[in-house]
N, C-alpha and C positions, 0 to 999 in steps of 0.2 A: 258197657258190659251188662250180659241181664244178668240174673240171681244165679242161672242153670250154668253160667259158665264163668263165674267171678271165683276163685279158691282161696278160700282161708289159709291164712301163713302164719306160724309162730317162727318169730326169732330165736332160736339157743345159745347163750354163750358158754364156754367151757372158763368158772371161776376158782376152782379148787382143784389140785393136781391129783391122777389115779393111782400116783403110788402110794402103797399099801393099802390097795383097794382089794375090793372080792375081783377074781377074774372073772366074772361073770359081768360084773359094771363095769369094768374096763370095755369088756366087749359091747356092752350095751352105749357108752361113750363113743366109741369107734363106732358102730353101727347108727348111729346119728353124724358121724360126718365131722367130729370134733378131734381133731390131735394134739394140740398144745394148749395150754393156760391161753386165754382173752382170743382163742379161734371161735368163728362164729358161725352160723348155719343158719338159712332159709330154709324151712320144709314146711312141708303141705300138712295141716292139720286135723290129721286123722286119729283117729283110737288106738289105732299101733303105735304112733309118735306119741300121743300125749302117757299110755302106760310104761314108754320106755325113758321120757322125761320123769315121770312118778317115779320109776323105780334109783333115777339117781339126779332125784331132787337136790340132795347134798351137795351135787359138785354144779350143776349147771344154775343157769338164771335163763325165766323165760324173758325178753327185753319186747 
């Protein structure tokens, strides 16, 4: 693969449960692709993903 078409990937795992979270990281959880405790996710690492992992540092891990 060259550079122009190789894509960076962060892994997320979901480590801390959303209940009694803001509903707004809840959504921000769900909008990552994460539903249960130790669910994990491949996504493309962009600026959207990385502010929406920033914003609920607390519950995930980037692996």
């Amino acid at each position: 693969m060259t550079e122009a078409t190789a894509k960076k990937t962060l892994t997320v795992k979901l480590v801390k449960s959303v209940a009694s979270t803001r509903q707004s990281h809840r959504d921000t959880v769900r909008g990552l692709g994460l539903r249960r405790i130790d669910s994990q996710r491949t996504l493309e690492d962009t600026p959207a993903v990385r502010g929406m992992i920033n914003k609920v540092a607390y519950l995930v891990k980037v692996l």
